[in-house]
FIPA-430871 format. One record per atom (N, C-alpha, C): residue number from 0; atom name; y, z, x. Coordinates in pm, whole numbers. Layout:
BEGIN
rolo  tilo  Y  Z  X
NUM  CA  Y  Z  X
...
// end
This chain:
BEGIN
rolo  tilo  Y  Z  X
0  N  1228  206  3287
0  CA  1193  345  3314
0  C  1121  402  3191
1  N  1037  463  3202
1  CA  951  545  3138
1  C  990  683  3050
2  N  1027  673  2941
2  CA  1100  841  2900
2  C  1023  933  2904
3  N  1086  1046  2938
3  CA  972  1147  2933
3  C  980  1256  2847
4  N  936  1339  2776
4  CA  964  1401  2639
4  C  895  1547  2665
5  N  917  1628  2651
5  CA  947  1799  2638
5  C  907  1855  2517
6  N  780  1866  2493
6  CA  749  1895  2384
6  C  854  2074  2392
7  N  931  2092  2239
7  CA  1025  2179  2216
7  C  910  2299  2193
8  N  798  2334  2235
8  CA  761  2455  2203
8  C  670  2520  2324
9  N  717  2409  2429
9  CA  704  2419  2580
9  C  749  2575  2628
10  N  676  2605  2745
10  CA  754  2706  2796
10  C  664  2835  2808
11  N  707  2975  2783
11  CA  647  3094  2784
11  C  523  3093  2651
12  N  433  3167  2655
12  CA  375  3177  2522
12  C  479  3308  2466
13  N  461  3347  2349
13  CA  571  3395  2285
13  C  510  3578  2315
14  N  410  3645  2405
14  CA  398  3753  2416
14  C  470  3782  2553
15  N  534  3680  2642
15  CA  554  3719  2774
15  C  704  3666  2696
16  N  752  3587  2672
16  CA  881  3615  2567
16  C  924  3702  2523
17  N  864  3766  2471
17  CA  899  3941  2402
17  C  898  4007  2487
18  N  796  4001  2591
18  CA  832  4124  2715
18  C  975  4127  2773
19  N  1021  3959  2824
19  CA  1099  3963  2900
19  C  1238  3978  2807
20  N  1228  3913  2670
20  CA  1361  4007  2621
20  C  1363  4152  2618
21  N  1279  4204  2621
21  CA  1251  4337  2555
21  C  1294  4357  2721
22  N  1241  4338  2864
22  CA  1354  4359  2990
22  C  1505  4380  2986
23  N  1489  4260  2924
23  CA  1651  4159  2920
23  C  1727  4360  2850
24  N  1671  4349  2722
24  CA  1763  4460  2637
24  C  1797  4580  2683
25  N  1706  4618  2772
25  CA  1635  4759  2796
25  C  1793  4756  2968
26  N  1745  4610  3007
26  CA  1868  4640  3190
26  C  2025  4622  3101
27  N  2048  4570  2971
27  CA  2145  4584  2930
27  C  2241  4726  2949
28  N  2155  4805  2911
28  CA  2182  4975  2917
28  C  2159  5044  3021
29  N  2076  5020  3091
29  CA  2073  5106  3224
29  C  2000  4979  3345
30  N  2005  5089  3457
30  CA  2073  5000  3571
30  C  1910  4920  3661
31  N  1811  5002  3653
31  CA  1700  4934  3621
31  C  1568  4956  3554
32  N  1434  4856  3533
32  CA  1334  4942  3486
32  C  1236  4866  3588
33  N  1119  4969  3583
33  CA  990  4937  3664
33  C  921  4877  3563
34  N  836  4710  3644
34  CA  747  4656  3569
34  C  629  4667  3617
35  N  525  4703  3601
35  CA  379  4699  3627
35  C  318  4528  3655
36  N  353  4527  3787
36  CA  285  4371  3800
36  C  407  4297  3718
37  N  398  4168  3786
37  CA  477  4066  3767
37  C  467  4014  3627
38  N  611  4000  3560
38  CA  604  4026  3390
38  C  595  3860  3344
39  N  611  3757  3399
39  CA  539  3650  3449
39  C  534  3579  3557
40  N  455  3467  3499
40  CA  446  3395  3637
40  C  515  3250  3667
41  N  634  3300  3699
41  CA  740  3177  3723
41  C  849  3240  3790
42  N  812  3175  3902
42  CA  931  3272  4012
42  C  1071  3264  4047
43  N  1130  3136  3961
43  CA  1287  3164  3885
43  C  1296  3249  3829
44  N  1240  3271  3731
44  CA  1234  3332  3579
44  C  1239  3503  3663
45  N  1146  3497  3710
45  CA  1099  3643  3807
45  C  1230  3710  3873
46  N  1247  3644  3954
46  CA  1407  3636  4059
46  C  1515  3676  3898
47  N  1481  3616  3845
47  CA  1650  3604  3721
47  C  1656  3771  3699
48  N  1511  3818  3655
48  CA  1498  3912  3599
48  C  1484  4035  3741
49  N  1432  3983  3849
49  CA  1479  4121  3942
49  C  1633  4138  3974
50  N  1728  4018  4007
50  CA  1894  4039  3998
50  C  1913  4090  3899
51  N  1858  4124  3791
51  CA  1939  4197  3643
51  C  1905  4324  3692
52  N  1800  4383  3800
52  CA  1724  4523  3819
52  C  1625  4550  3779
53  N  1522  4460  3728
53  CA  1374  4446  3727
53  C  1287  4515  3861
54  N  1214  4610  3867
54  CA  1177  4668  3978
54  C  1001  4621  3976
55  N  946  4505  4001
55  CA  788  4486  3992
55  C  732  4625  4126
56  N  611  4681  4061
56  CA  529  4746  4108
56  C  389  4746  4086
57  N  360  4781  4181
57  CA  179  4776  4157
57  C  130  4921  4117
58  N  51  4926  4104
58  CA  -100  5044  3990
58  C  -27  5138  4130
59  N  -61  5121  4192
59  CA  -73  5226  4326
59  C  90  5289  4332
60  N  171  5209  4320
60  CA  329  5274  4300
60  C  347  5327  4164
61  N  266  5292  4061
61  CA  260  5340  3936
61  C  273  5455  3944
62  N  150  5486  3972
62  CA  8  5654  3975
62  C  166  5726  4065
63  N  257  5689  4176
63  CA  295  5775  4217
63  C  466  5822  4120
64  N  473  5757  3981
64  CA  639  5747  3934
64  C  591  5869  3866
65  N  734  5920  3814
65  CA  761  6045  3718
65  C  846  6006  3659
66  N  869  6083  3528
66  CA  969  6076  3425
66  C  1067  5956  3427
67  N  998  5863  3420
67  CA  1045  5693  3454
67  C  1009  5600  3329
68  N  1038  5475  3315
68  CA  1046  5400  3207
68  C  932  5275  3281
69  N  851  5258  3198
69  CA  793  5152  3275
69  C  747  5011  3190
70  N  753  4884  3228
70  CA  741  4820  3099
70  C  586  4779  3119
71  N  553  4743  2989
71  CA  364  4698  3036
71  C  375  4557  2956
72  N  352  4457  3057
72  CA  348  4319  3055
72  C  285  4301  2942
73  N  335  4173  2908
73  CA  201  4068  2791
73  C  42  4107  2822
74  N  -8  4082  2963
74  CA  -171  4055  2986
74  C  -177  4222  2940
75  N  -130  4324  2925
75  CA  -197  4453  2901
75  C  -235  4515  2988
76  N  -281  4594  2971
76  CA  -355  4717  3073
76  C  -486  4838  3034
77  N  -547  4813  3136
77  CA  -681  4896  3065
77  C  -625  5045  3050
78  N  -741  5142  3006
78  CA  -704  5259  2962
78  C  -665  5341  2999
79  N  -695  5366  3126
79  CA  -665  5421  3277
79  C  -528  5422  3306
80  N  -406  5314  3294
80  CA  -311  5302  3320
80  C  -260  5411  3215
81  N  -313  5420  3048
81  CA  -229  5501  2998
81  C  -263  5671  3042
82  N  -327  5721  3058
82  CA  -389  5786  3070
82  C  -319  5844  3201
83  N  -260  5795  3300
83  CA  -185  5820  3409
83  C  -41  5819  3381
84  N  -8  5716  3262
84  CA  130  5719  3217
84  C  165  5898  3129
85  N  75  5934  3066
85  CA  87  6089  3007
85  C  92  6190  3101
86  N  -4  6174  3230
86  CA  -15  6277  3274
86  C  101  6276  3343
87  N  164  6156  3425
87  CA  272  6154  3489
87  C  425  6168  3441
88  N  418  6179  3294
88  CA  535  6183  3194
88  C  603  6047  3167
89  N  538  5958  3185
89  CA  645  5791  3203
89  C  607  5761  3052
90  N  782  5701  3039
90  CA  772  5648  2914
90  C  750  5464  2882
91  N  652  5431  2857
91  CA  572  5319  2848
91  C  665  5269  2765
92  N  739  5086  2761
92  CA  780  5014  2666
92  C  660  4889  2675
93  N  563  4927  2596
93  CA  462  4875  2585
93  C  465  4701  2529
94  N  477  4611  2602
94  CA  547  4458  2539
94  C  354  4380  2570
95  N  230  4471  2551
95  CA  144  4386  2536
95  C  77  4347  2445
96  N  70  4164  2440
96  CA  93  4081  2353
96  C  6  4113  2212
97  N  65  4119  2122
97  CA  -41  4146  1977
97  C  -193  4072  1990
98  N  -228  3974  2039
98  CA  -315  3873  2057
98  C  -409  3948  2130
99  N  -369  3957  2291
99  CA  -420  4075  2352
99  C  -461  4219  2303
100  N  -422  4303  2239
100  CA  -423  4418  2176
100  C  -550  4435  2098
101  N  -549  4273  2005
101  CA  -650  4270  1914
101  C  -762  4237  1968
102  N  -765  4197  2083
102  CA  -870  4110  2156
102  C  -909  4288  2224
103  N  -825  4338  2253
103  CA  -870  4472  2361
103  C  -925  4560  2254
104  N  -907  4532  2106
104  CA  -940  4675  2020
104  C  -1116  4597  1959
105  N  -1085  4472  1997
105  CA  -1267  4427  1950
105  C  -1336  4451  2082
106  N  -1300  4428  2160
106  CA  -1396  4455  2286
106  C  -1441  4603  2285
107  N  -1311  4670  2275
107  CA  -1405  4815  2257
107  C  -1474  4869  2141
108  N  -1417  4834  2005
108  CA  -1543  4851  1932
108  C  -1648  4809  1918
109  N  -1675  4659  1986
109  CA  -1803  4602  1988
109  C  -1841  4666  2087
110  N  -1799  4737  2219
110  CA  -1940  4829  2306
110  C  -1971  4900  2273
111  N  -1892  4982  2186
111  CA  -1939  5111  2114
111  C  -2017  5136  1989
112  N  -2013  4966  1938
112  CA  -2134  4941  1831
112  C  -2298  4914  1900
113  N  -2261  4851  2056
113  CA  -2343  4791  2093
113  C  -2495  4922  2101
114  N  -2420  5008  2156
114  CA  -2515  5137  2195
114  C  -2669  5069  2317
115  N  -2577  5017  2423
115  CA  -2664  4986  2508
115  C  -2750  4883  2465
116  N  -2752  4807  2362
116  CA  -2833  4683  2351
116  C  -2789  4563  2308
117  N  -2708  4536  2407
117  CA  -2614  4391  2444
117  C  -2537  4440  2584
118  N  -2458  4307  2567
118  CA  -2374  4306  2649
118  C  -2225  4200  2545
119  N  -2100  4236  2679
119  CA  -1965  4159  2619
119  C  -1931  4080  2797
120  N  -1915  3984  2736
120  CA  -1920  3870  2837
120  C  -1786  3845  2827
121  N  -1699  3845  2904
121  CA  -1570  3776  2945
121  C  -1553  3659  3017
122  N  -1510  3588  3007
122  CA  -1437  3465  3094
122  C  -1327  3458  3133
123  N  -1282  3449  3292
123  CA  -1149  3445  3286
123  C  -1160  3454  3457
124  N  -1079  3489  3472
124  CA  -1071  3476  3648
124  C  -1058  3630  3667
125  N  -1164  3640  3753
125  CA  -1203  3817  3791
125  C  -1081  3927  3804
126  N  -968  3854  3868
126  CA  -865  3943  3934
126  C  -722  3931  3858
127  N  -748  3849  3737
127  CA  -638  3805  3670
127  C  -610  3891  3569
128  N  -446  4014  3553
128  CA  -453  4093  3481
128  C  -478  4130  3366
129  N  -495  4045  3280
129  CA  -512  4039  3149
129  C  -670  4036  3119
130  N  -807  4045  3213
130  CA  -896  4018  3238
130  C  -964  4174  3262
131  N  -840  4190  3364
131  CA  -902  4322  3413
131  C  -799  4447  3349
132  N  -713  4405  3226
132  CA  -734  4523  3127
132  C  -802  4504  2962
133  N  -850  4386  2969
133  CA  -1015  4314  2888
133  C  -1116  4452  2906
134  N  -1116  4424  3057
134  CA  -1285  4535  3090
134  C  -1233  4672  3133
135  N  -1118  4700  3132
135  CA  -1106  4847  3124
135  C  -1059  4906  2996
136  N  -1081  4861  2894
136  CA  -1125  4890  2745
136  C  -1225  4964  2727
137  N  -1347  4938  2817
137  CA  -1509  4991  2853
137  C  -1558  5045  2971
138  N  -1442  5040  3074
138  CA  -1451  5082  3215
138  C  -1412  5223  3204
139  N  -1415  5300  3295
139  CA  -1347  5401  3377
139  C  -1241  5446  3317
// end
């Protein structure tokens, strides 16, 4: 038989790690919190964390919460989301990934250096969240 070996650093990358402890701490104390979109993508892992009281929601159930706790995944969120989180009073536990953050704070200063003569090219899969809060750095 063939052994098979697990590299030990297998697993979550370490920004969807922090989200989901930062879940984990937060259902310790109260009874649940709303996540914006699925906080990853592994649907044990998912399930573990809705039996603790993980509540996944979409943009559209977002826009309608009040004075609520909401967590914002690793992939991030364009600007728009915060911008609805103030007006609506929700208190954001913001778990998106440092990596991301830095990647979302060059994208927007490079359009705003650009002054209409370039462009910022993304790669990634059109509908994939972390993609589409990439281009709402510069969107809407």
């Amino acid at each position: 038989m063939i052994p098979i070996e697990i590299d030990n650093d297998a697993g979550f990358c370490f920004g969807v790690t922090d989200a989901i402890k930062a879940a984990e701490d937060y259902l310790k104390t109260h009874d649940y919190l709303f996540c914006l979109g699925e906080i990853v993508h592994n649907e044990n892992e998912l399930q573990r964390l809705i039996a603790m009281g993980l509540k996944i929601i979409s943009h559209e159930e977002f826009k309608q919460l009040h004075n609520e706790t909401v967590l914002i995944r690793a992939h991030g969120e364009p600007k728009e989301t915060y911008e609805i989180a103030k007006k609506n009073h929700l208190h954001l536990l913001d778990m998106t990934c440092p990596i991301v953050k830095k990647l979302q704070r060059r994208i927007f200063d490079t359009y705003n250096q650009l002054e209409n003569k370039g462009m910022i090219i993304i790669y990634g899969k059109k509908n994939h969240p972390e993609v589409i809060g990439l281009k709402g750095q510069v969107q809407g």
